[in-house]
DOGU-346941 format. One record per residue (C-alpha): x, y, z; residue in three letters. Coordinates in nm, 3 decimals. Layout:
N
{c1:X, c2:Y, c3:Z, code:ALA};
...
This chain:
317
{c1:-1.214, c2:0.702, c3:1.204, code:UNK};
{c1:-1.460, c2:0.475, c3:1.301, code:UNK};
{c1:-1.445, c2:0.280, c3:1.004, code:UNK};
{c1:-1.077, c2:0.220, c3:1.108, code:UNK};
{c1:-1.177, c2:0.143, c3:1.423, code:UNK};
{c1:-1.440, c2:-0.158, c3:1.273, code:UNK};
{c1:-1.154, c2:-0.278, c3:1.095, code:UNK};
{c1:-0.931, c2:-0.303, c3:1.305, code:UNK};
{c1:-1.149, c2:-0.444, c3:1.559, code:UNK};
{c1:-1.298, c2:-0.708, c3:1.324, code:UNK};
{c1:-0.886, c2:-0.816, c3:1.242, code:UNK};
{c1:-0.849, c2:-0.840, c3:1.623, code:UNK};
{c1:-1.144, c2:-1.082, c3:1.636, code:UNK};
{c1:-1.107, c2:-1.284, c3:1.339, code:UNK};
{c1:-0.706, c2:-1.364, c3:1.309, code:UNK};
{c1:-0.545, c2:-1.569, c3:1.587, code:UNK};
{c1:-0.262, c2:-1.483, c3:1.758, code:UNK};
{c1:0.057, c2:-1.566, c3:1.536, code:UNK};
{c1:0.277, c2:-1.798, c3:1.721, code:UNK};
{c1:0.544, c2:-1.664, c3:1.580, code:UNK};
{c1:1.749, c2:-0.739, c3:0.930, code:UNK};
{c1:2.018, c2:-0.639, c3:0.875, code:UNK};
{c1:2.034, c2:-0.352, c3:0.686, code:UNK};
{c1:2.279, c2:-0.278, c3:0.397, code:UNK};
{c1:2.444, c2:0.022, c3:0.284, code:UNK};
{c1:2.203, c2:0.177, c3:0.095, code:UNK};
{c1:2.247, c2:0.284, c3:-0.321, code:UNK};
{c1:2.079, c2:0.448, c3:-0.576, code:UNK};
{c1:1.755, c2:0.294, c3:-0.627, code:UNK};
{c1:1.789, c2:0.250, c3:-1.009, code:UNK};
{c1:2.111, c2:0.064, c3:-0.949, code:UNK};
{c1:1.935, c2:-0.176, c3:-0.681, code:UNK};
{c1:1.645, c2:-0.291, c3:-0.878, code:UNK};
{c1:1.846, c2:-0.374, c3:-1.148, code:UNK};
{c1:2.114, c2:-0.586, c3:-0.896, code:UNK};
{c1:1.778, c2:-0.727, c3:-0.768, code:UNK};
{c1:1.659, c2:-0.879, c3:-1.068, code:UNK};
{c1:1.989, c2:-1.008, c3:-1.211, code:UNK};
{c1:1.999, c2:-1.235, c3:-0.881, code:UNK};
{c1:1.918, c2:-1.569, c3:-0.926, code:UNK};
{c1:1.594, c2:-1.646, c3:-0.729, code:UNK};
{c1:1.596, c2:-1.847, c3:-0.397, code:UNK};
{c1:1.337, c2:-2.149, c3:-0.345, code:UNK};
{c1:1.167, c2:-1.987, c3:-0.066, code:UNK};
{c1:1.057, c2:-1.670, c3:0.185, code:UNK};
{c1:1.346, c2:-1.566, c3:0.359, code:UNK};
{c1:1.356, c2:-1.646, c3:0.759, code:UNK};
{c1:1.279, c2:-1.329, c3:0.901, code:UNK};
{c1:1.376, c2:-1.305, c3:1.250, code:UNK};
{c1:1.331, c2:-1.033, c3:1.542, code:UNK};
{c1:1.452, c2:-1.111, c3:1.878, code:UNK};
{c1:1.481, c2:-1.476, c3:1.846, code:UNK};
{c1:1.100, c2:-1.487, c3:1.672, code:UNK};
{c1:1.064, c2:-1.570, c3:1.335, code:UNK};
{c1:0.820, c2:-1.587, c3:1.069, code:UNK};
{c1:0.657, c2:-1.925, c3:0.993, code:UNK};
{c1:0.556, c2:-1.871, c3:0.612, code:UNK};
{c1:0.241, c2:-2.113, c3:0.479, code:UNK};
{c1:0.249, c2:-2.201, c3:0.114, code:UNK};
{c1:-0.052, c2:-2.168, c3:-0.074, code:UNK};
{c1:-0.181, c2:-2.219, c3:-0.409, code:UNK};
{c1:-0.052, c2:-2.561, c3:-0.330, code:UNK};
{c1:-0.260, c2:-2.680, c3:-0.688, code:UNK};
{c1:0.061, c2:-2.519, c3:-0.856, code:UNK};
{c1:0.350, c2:-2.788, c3:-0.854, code:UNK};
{c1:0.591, c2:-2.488, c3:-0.845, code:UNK};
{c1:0.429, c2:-2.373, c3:-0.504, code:UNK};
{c1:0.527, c2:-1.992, c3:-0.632, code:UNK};
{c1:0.330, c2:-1.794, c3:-0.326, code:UNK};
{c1:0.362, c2:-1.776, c3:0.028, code:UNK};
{c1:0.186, c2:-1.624, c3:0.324, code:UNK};
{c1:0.264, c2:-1.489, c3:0.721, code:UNK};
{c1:0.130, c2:-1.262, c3:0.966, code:UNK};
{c1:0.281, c2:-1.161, c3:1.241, code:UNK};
{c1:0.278, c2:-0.851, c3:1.499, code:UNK};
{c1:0.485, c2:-0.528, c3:1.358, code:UNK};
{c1:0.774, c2:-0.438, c3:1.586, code:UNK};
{c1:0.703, c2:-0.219, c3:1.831, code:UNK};
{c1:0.324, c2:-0.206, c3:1.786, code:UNK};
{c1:0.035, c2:-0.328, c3:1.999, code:UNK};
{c1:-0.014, c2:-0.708, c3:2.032, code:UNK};
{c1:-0.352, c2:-0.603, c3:1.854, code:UNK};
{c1:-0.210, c2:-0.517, c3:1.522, code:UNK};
{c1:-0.146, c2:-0.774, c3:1.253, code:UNK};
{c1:0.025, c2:-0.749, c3:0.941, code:UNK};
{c1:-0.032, c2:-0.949, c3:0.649, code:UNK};
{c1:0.248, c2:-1.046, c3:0.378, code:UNK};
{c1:0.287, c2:-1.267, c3:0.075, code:UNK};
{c1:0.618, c2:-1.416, c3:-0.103, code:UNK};
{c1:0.584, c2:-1.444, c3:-0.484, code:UNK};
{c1:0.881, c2:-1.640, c3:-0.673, code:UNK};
{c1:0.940, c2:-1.443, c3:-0.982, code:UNK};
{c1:1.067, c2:-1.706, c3:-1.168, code:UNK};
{c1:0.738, c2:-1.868, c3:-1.153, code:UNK};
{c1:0.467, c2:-1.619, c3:-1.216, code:UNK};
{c1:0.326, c2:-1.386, c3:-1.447, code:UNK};
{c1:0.269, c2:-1.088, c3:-1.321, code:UNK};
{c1:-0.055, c2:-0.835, c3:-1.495, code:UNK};
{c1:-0.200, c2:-0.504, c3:-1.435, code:UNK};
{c1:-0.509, c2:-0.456, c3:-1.535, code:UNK};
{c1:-0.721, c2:-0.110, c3:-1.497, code:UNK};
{c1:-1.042, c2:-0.091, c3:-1.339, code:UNK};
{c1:-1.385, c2:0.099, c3:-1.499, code:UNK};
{c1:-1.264, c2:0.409, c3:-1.311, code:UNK};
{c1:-0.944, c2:0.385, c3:-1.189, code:UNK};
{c1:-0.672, c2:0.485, c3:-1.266, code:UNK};
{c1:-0.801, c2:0.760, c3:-1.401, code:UNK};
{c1:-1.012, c2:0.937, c3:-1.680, code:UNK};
{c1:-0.904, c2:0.814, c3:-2.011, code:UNK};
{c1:-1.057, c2:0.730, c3:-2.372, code:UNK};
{c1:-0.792, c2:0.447, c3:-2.429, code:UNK};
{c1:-1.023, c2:0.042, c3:-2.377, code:UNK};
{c1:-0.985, c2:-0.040, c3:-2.008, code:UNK};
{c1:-0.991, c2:-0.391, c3:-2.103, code:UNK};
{c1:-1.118, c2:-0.684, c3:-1.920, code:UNK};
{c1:-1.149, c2:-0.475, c3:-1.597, code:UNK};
{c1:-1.149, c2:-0.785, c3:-1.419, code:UNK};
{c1:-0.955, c2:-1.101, c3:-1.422, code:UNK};
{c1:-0.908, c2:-1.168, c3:-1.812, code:UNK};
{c1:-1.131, c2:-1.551, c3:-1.890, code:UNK};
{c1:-0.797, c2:-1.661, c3:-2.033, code:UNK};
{c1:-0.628, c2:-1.607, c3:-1.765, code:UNK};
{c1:-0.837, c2:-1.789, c3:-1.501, code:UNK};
{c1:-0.684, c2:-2.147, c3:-1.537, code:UNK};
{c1:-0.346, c2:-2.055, c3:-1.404, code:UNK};
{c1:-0.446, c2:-1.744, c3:-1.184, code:UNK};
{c1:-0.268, c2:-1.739, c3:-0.854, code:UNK};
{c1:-0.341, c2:-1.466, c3:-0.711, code:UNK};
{c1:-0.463, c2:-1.071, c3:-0.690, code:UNK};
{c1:-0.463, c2:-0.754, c3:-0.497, code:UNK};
{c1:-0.484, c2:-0.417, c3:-0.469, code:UNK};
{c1:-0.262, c2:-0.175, c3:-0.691, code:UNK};
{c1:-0.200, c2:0.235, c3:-0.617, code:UNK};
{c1:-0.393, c2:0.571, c3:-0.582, code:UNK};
{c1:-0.610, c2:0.678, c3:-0.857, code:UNK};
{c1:-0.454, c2:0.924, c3:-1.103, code:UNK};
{c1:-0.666, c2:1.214, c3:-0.948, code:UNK};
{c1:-0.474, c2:1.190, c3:-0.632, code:UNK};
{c1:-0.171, c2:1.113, c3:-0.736, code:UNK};
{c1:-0.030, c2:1.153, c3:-1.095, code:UNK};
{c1:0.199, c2:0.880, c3:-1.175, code:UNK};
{c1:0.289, c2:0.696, c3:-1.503, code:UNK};
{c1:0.074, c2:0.354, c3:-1.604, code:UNK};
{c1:0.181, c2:0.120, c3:-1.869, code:UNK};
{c1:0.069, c2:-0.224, c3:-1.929, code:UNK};
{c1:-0.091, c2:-0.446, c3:-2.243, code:UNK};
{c1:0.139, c2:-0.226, c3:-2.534, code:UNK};
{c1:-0.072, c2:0.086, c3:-2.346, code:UNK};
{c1:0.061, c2:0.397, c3:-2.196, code:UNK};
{c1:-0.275, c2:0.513, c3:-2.030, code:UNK};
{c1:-0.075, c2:0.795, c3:-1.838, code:UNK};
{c1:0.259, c2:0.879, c3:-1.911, code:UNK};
{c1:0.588, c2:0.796, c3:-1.653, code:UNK};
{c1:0.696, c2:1.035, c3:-1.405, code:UNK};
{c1:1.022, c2:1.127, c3:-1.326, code:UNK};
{c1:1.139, c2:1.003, c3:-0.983, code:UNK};
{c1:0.846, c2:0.841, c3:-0.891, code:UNK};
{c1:0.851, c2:0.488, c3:-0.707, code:UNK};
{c1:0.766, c2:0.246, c3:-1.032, code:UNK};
{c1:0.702, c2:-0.153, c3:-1.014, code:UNK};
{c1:0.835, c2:-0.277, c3:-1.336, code:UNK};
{c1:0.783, c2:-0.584, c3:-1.538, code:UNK};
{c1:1.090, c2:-0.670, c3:-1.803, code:UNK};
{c1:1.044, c2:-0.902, c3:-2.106, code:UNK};
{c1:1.249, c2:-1.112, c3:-1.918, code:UNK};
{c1:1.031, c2:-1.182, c3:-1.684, code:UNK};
{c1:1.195, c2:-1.017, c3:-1.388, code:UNK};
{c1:1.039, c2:-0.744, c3:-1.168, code:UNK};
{c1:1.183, c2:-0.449, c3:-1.017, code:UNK};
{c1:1.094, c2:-0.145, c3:-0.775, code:UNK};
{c1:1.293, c2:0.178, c3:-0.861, code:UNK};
{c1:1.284, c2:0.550, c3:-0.894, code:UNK};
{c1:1.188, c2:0.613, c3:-1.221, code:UNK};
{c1:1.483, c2:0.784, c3:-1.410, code:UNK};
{c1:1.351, c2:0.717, c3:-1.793, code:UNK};
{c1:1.122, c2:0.937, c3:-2.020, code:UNK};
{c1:0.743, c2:0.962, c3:-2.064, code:UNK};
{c1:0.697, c2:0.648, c3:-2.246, code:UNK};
{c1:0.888, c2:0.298, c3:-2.091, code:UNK};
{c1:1.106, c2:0.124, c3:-2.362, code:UNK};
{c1:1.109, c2:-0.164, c3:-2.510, code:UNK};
{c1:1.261, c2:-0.400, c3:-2.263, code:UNK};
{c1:0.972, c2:-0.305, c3:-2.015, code:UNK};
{c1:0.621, c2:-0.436, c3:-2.078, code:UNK};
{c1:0.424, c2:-0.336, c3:-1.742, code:UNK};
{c1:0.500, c2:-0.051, c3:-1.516, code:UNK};
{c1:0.262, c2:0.134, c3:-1.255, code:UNK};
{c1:0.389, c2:0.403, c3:-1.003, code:UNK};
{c1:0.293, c2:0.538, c3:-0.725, code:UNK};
{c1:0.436, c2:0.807, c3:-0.503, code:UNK};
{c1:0.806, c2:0.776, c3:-0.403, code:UNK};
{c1:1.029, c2:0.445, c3:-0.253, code:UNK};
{c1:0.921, c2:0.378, c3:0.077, code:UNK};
{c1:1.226, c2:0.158, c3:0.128, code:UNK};
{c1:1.575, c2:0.221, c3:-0.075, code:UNK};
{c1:1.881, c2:-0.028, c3:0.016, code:UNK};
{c1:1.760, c2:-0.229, c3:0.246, code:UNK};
{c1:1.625, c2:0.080, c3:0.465, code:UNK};
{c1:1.310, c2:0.326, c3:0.478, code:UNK};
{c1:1.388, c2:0.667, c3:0.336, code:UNK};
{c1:1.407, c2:0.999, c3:0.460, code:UNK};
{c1:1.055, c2:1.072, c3:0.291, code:UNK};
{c1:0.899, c2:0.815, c3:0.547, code:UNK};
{c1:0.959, c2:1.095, c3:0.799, code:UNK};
{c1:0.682, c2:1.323, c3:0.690, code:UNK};
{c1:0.368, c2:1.132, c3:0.684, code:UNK};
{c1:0.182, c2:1.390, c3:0.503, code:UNK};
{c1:0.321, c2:1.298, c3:0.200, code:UNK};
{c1:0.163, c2:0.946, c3:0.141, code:UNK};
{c1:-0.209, c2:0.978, c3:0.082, code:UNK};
{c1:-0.509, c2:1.166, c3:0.220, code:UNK};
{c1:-0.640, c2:0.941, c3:0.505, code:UNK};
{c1:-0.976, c2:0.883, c3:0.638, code:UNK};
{c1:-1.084, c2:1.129, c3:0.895, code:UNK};
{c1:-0.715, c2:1.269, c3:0.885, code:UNK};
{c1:-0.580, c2:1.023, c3:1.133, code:UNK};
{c1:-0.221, c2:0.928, c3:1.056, code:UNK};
{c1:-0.257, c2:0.532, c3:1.067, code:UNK};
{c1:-0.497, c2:0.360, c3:0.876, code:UNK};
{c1:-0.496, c2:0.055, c3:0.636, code:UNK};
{c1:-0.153, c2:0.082, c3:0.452, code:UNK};
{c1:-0.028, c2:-0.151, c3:0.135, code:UNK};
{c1:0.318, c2:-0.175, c3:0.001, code:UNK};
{c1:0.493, c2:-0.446, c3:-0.265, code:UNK};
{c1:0.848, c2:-0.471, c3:-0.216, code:UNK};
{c1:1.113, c2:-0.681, c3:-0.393, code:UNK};
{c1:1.421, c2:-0.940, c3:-0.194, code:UNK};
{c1:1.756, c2:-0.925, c3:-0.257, code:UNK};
{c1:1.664, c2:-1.218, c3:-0.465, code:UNK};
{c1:1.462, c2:-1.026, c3:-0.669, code:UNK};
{c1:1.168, c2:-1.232, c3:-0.579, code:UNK};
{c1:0.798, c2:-1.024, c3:-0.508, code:UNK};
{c1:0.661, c2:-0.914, c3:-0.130, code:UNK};
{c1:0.335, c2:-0.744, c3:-0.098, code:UNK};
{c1:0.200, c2:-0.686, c3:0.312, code:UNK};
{c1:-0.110, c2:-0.509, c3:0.418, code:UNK};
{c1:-0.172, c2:-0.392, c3:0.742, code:UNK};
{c1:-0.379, c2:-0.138, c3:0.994, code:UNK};
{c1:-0.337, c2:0.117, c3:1.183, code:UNK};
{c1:0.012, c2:0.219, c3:0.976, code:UNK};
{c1:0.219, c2:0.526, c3:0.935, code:UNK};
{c1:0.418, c2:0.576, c3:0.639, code:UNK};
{c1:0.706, c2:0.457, c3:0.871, code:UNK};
{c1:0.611, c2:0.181, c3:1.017, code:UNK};
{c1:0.465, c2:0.061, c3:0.686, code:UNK};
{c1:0.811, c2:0.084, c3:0.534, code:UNK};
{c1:0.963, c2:-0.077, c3:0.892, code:UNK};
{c1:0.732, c2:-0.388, c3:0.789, code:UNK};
{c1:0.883, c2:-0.422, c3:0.482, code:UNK};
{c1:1.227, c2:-0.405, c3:0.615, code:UNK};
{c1:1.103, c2:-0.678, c3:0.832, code:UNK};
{c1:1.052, c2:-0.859, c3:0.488, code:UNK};
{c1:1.377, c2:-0.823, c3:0.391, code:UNK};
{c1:1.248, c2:-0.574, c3:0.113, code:UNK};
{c1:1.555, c2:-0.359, c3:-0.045, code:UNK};
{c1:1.303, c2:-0.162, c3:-0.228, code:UNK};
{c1:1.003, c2:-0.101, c3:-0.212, code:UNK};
{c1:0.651, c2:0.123, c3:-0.278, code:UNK};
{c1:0.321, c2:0.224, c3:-0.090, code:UNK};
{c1:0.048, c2:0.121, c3:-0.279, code:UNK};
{c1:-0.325, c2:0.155, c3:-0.161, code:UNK};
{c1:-0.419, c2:0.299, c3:0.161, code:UNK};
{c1:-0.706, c2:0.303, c3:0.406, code:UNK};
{c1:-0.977, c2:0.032, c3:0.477, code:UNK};
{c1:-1.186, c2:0.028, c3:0.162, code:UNK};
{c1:-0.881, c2:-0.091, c3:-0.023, code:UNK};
{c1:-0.601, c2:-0.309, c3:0.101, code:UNK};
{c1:-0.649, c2:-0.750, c3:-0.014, code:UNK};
{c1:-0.472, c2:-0.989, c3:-0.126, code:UNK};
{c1:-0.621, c2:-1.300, c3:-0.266, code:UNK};
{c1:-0.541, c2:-1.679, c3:-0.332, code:UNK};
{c1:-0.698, c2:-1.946, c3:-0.496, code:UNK};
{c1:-0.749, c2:-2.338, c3:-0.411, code:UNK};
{c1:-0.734, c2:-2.446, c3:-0.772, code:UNK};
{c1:-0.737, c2:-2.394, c3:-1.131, code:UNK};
{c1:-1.016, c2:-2.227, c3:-1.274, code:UNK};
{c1:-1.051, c2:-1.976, c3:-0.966, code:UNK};
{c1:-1.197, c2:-2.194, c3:-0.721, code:UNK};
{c1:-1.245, c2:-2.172, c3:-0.395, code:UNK};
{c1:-1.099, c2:-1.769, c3:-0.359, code:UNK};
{c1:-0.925, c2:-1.684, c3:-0.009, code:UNK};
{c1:-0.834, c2:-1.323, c3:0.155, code:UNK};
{c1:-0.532, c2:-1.341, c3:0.319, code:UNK};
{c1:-0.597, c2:-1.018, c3:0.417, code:UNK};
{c1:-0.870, c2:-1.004, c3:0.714, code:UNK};
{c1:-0.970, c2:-0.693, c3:0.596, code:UNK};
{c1:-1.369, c2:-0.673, c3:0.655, code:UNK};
{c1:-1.413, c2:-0.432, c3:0.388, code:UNK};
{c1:-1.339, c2:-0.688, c3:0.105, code:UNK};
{c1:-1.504, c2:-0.970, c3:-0.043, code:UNK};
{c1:-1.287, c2:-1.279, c3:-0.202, code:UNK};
{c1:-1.436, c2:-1.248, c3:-0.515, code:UNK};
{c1:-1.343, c2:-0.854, c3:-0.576, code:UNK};
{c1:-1.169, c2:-0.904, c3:-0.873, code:UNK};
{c1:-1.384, c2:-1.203, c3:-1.072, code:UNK};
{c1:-1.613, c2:-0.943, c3:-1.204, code:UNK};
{c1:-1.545, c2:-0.576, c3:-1.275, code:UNK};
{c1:-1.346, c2:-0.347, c3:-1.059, code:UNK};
{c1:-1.403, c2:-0.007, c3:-1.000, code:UNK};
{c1:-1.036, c2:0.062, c3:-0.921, code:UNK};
{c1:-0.687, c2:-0.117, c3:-1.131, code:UNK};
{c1:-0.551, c2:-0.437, c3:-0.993, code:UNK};
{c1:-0.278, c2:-0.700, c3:-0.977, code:UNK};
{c1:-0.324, c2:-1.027, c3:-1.120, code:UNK};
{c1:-0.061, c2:-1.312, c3:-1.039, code:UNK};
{c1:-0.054, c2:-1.634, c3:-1.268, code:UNK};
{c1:0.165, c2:-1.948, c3:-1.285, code:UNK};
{c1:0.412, c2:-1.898, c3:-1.562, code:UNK};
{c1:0.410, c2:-2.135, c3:-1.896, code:UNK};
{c1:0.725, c2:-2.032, c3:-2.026, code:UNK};
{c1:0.964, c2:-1.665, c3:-2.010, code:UNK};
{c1:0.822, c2:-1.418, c3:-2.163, code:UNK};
{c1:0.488, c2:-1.507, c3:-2.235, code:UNK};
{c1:0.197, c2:-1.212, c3:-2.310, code:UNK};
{c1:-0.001, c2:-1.174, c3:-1.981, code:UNK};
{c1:-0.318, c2:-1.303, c3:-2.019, code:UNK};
{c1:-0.597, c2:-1.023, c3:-2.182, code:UNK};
């Protein structure tokens, strides 16, 4: 708890104030995702607007003539003026998207862990990192990236998935053990915290998403979503239910979308000034982290985000 507390204090302190949905009938998840990424992609982050206030999204990784990512903050609806959330907008069309594991996490396993840190290769076109899900011991859920199945799928579990296409989508797993051929990246983690447009029932019962520090029911919560153009959203925030989490990724105009890392040793999100990983930013003011996390070995698995070449290209190892 007091950890929290230092966080969240520390955020209050070091962000300024920002100056700164409709919902849809919602469908099976399976069916969404795969609406999602047959979309064609917009140009930008979508206007998000509560009570006349909108989001005022910053592009970054500005080195990149596609300018592929986007940040905000804001203040969560309903919440104390206090509390701010962080989000990014990835273009899909324009990035690479890798998983890579860390020396521990996700889990026990004999299988090479690989770089465990941003792959050299991949350094002149990285964009940007962050956090993935639980570890395996606290949460068993299927991982799959680099032609590796280091734990096998799991039925109805919330999955980000990577096609050979290219395209990315958040569903409820409804395959086998082993992902086929069309998909070459997939890590899950508990159920959807958003389905249609809309948090789901699940949400409800807080209990259900993670073991939180000191047992208090808002801490540091992560989530990635996907738009309704198919295009990426990842936010971070503290002090965060289950609920409200998913309530901020509504605000994102996320149809679906997953928790991913909770409380304050893990939640960041990263972005570089230029090729070459220069110059490395948190866009999450999360005290805890360092911008460098993932430039040398990581104890737990992580995202990597790079500019794309051409469709279908091997993510960088």
């Amino acid at each position: 708890m007091v950890a929290v507390a230092l966080a969240v204090g520390l955020v209050a302190t070091l962000v300024p104030t920002p100056t700164h949905s409709s919902a849809t009938k919602p469908v099976p998840p399976t069916t969404v995702a795969r609406h999602v990424a047959a979309r064609v992609v917009s140009p930008g982050p979508p206007p998000s607007c509560v009570r006349g206030v909108c989001l005022s999204w910053h592009v970054v990784d500005t080195w990149d003539g596609a300018k592929p990512v986007a940040i905000t903050t804001f203040h969560p609806t309903g919440q104390a003026a206090s509390i701010v959330a962080y989000a990014a907008w990835l273009r899909t069309s324009s990035i690479d998207l890798g998983l890579y594991p860390g020396y521990k996490g996700p889990g026990p396993t004999l299988l090479s862990r690989g770089p465990q840190q941003v792959p050299t290769s991949g350094l002149p076109r990285l964009l940007a990192t962050f956090n993935s899900g639980f570890y395996e011991a606290d949460e068993a859920a299927g991982f799959y990236t680099n032609h590796t199945l280091y734990f096998p799928m799991v039925k109805g579990e919330a999955t980000l998935v990577r096609y050979r296409t290219g395209a990315l989508a958040i569903e409820s797993w409804r395959g086998g053990a082993t992902p086929p051929p069309s998909v070459v990246m997939a890590r899950q983690n508990l159920s959807l915290l958003v389905s249609g447009g809309r948090p789901t029932s699940a949400t409800a019962d807080n209990a259900r998403w993670g073991l939180t520090l000191g047992g208090v029911p808002a801490v540091w919560r992560s989530a990635i979503g996907i738009d309704e153009h198919g295009n990426l959203l990842y936010a971070a925030a503290p002090f965060q239910t289950a609920a409200s989490m998913a309530a901020v990724m509504v605000r994102l105009h996320a149809v679906t979308a997953m928790e991913l890392d909770i409380n304050p040793e893990w939640p960041i999100f990263v972005t570089y000034g230029g090729r070459d990983a220069v110059a490395p930013q948190l866009d999450v003011a999360n005290p805890n982290q360092i911008p460098t996390r993932f430039l040398y070995s990581s104890t737990k698995d992580f995202f990597a985000v790079f500019a794309r070449r051409q469709v279908g290209e091997a993510t960088p190892w």
